[in-house]
BAFI-3210 file (N, C-alpha, C; in Angstrom, 3 decimals, decimal comma, padded with zeros to 6 digits):
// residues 147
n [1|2|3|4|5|6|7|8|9|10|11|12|13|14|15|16|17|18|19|20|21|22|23|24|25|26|27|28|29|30|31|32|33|34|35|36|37|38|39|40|41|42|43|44|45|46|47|48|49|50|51|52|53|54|55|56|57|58|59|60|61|62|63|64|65|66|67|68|69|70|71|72|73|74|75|76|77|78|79|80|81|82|83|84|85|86|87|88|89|90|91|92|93|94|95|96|97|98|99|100|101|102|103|104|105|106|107|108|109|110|111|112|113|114|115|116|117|118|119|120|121|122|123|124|125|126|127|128|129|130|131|132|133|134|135|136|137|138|139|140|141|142|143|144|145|146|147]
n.u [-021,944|-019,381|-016,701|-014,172|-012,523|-012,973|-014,597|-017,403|-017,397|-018,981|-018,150|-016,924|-018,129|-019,096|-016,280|-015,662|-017,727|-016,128|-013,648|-014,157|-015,250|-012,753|-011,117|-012,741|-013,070|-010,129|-010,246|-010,917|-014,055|-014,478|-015,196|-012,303|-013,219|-012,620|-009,634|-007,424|-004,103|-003,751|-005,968|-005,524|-004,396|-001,901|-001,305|-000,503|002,349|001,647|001,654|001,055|000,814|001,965|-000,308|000,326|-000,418|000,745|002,879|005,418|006,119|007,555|007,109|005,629|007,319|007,616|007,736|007,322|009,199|010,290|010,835|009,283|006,507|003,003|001,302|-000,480|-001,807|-003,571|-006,833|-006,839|-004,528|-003,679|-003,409|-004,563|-005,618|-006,005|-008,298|-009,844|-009,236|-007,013|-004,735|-005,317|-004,245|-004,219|-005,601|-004,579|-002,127|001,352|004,286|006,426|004,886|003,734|003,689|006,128|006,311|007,775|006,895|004,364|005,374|007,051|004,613|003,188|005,312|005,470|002,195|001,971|-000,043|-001,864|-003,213|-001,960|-001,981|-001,112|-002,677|-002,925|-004,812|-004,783|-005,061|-004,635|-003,228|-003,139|-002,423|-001,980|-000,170|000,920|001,850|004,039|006,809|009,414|010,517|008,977|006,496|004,673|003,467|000,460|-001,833|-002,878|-003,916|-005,742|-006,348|-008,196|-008,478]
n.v [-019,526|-018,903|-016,736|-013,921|-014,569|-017,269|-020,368|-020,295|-017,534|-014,613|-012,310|-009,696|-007,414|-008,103|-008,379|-005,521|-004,492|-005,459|-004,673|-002,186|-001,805|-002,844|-000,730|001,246|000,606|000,602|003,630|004,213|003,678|006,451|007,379|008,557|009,707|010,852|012,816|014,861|016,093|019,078|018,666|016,910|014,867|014,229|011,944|010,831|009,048|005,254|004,832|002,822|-000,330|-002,741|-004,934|-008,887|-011,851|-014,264|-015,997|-016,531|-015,542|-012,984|-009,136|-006,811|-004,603|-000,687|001,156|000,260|-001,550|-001,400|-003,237|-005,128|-007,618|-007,104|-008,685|-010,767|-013,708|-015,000|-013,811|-010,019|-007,739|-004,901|-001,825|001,232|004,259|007,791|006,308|004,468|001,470|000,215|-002,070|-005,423|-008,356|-011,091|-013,985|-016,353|-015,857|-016,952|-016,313|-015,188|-013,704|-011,954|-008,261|-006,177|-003,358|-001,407|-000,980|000,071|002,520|003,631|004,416|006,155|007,988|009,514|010,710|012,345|013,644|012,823|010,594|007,892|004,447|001,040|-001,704|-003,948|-007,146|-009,143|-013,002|-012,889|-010,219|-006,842|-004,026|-000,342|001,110|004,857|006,634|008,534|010,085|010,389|006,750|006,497|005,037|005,369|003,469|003,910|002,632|-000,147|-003,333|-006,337|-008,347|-010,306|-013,192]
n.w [-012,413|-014,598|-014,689|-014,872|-012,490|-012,486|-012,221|-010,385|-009,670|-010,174|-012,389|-014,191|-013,308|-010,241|-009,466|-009,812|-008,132|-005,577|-005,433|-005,022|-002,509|-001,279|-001,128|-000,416|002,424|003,316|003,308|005,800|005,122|003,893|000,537|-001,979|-003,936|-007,656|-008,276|-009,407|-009,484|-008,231|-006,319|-005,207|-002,052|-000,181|001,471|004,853|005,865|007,323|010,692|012,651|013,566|011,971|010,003|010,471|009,655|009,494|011,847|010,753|008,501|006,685|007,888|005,917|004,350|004,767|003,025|-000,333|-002,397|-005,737|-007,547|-006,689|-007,114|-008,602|-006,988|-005,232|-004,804|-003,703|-003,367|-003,773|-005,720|-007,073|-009,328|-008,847|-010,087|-009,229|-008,174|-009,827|-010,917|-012,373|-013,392|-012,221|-010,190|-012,205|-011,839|-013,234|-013,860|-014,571|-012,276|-012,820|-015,052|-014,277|-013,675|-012,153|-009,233|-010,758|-013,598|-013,369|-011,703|-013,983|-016,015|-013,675|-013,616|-016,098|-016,200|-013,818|-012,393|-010,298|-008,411|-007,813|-006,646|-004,701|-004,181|-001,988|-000,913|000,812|002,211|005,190|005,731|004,935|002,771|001,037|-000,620|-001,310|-004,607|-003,682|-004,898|-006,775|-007,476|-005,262|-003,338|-000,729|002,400|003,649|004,871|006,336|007,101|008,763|006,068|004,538|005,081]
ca.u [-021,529|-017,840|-016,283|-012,454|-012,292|-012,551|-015,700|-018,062|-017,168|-019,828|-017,517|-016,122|-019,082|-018,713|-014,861|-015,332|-017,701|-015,405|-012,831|-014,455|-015,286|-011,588|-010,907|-013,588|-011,981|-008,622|-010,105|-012,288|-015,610|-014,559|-014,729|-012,085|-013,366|-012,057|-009,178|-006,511|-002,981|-004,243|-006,950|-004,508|-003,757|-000,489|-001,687|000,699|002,877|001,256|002,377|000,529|001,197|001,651|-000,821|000,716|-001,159|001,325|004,054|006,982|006,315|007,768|006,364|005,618|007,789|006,340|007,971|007,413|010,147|010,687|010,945|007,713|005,385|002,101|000,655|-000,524|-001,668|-005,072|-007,075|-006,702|-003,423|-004,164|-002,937|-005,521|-004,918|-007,607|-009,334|-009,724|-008,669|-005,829|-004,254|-005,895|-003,681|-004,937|-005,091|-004,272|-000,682|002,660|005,083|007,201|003,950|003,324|004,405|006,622|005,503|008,527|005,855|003,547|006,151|007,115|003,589|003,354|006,105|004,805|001,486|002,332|-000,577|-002,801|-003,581|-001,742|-002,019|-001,253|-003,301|-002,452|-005,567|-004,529|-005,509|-004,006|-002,922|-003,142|-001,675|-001,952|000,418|000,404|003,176|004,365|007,706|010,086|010,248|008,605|005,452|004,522|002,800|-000,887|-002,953|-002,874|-005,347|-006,101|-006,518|-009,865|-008,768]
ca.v [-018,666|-018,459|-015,422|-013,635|-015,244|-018,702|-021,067|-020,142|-016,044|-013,989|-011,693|-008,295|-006,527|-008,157|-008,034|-004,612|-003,810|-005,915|-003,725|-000,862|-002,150|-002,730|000,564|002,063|000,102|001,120|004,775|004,114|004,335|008,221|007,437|010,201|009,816|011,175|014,124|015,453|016,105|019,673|018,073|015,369|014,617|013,376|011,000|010,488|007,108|004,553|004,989|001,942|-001,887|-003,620|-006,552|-009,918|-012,855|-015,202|-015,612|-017,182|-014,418|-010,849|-007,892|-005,780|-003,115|000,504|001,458|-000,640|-001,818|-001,456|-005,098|-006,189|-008,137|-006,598|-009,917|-011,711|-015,147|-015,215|-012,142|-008,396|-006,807|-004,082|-000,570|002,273|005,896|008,180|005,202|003,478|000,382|000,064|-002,958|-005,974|-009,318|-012,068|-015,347|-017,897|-015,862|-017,422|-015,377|-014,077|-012,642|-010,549|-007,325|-005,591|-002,055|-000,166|-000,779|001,397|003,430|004,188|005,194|007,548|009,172|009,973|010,944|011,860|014,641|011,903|009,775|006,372|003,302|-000,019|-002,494|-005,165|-007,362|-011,089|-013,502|-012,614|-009,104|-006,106|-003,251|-000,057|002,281|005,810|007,540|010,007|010,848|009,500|005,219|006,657|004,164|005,112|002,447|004,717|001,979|-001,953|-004,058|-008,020|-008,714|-010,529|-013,957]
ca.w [-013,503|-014,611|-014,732|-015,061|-011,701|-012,340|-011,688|-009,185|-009,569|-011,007|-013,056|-013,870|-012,379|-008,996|-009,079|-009,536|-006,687|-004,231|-005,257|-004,580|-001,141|-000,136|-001,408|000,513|003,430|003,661|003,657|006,922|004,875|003,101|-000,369|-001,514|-005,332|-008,789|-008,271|-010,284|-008,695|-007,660|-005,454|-004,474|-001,050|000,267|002,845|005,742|006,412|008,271|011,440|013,113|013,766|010,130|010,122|009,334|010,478|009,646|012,559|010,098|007,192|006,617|007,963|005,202|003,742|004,881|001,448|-001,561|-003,623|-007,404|-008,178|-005,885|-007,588|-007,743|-006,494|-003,751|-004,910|-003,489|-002,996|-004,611|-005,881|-008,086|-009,317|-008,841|-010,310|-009,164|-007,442|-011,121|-010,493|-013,952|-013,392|-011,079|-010,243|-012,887|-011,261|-013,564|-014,327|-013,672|-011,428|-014,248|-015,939|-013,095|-013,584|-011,094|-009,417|-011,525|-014,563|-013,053|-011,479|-015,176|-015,849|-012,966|-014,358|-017,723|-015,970|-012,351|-011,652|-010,382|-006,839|-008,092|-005,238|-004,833|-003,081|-001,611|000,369|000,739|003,300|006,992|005,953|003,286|002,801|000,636|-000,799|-002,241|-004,904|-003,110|-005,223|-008,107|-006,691|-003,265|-003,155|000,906|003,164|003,795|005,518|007,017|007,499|008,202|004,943|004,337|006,293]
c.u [-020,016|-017,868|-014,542|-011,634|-011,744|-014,463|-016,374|-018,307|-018,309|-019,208|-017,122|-016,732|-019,142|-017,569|-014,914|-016,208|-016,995|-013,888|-013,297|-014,869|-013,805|-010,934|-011,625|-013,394|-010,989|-008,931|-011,028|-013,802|-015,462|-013,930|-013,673|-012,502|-012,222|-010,877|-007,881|-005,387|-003,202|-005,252|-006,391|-004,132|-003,256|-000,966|-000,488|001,160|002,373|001,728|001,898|001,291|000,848|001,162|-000,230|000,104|000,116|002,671|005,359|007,104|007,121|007,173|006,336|006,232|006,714|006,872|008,353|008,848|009,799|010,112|009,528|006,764|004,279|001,206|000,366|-001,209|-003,360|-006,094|-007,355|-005,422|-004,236|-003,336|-004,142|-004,844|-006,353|-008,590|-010,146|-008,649|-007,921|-005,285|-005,095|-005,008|-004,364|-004,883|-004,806|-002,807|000,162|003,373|006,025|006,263|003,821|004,158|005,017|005,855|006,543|007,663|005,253|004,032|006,564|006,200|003,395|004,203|006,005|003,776|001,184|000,975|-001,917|-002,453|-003,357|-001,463|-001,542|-001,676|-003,539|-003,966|-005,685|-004,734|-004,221|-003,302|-003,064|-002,641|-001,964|-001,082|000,067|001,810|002,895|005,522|008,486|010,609|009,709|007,032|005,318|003,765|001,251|-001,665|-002,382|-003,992|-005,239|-006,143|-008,376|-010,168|-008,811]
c.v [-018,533|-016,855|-014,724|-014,179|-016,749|-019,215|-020,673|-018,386|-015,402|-013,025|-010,592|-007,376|-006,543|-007,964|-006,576|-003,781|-004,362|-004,802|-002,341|-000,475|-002,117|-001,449|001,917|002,093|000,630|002,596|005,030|004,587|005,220|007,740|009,005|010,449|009,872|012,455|014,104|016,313|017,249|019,742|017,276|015,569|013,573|012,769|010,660|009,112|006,886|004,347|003,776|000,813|-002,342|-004,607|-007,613|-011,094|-013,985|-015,328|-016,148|-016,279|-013,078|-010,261|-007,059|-004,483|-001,537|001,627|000,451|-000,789|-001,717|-002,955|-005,798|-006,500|-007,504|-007,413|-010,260|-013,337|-015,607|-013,956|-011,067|-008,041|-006,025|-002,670|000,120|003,615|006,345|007,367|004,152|002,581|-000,078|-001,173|-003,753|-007,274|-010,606|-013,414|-016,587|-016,856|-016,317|-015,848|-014,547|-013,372|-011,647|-009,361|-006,420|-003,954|-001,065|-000,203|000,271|002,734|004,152|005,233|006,276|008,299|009,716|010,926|011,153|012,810|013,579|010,791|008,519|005,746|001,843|-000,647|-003,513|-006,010|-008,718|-011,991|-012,919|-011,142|-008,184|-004,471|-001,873|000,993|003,466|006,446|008,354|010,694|009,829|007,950|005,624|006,063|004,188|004,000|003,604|003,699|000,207|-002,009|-005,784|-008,468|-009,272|-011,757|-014,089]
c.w [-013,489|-014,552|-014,803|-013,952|-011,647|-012,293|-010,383|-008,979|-010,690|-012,206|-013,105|-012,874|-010,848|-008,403|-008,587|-008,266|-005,377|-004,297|-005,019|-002,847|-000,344|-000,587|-000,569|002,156|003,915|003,680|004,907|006,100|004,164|001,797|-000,901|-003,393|-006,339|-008,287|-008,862|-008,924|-007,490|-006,641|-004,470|-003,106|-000,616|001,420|003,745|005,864|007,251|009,805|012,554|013,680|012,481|010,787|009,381|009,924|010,548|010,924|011,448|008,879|007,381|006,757|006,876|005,554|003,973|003,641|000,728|-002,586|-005,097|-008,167|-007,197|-006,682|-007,269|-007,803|-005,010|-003,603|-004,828|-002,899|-004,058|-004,631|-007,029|-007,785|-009,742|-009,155|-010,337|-008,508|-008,638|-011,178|-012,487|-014,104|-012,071|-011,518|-011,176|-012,198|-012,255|-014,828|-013,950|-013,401|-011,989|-015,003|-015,175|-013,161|-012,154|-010,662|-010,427|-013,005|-014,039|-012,363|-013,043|-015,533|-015,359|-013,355|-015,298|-017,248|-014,101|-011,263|-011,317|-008,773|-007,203|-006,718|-005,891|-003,631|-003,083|-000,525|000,053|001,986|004,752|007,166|004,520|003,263|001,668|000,406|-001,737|-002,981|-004,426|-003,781|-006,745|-006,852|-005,152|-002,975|-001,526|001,447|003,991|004,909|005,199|007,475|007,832|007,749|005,462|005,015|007,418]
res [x|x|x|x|x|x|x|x|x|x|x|x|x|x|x|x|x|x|x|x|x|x|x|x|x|x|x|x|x|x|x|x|x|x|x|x|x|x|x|x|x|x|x|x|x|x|x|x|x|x|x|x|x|x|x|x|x|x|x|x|x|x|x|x|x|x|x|x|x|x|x|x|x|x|x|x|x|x|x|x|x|x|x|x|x|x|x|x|x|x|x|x|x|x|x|x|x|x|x|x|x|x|x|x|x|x|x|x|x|x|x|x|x|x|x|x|x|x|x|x|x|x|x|x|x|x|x|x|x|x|x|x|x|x|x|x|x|x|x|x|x|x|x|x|x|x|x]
***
């Protein structure tokens, strides 16, 4: 069955429970649901070991840049508000389509009473951040990624 994937991918429906899996992931298991800013909790910086599998790559940023692609090539990038996954990386965009996170940084600013993320889960490492302030995208949780 095709799908928004490509050949072989079942389609939106499965995309969207794999994203709900690495979402469920990065919070050890505790979905934290639907909540409104007043509900919202500020999750602390990652204070860990960033996973990077690759030895010749960059350690991930434990604050996101402006200009970062919200890509990763093979995998999940996506912007979640509320844990509604809003934006998800398309794979058959070129690297100039890809929107940067100051897009959705925009957003959040229009609409800031709200639990916006970005998540990152690409082969050998993944990463998620949370707005925490005007451009303050924190580093919340690392992981292996999925290879």
């Amino acid at each position: 069955m095709d799908g928004i994937l490509g050949e072989g991918f079942a389609g939106e429906e499965e995309v969207a429970e794999w994203v709900k899996h690495i979402i469920a992931e990065h919070h050890n298991g505790v979905s934290i649901g639907r909540r409104k800013m007043s509900d919202w909790e500020k999750l602390p910086p990652y204070e860990g070991r960033v996973h990077q599998g690759c030895l010749i790559c960059p350690i991930p940023p434990r604050k996101a840049k402006m200009n970062k692609r919200v890509a990763v090539g093979f995998g999940f990038a996506g912007i979640t508000k509320d844990e509604e996954v809003i934006y998800s990386e398309p794979h058959d965009a070129s690297w100039e389509e890809l929107p940067t996170l100051m897009k959705f940084e925009n957003m959040a600013r229009k609409d800031p009473d709200h639990d916006w993320r970005l998540i990152l889960d690409g082969p050998l490492h993944g990463e998620e951040y949370q707005r925490q302030g005007r451009n303050l995208w924190i580093m919340v949780s690392s992981n292996m990624g999925f290879a």
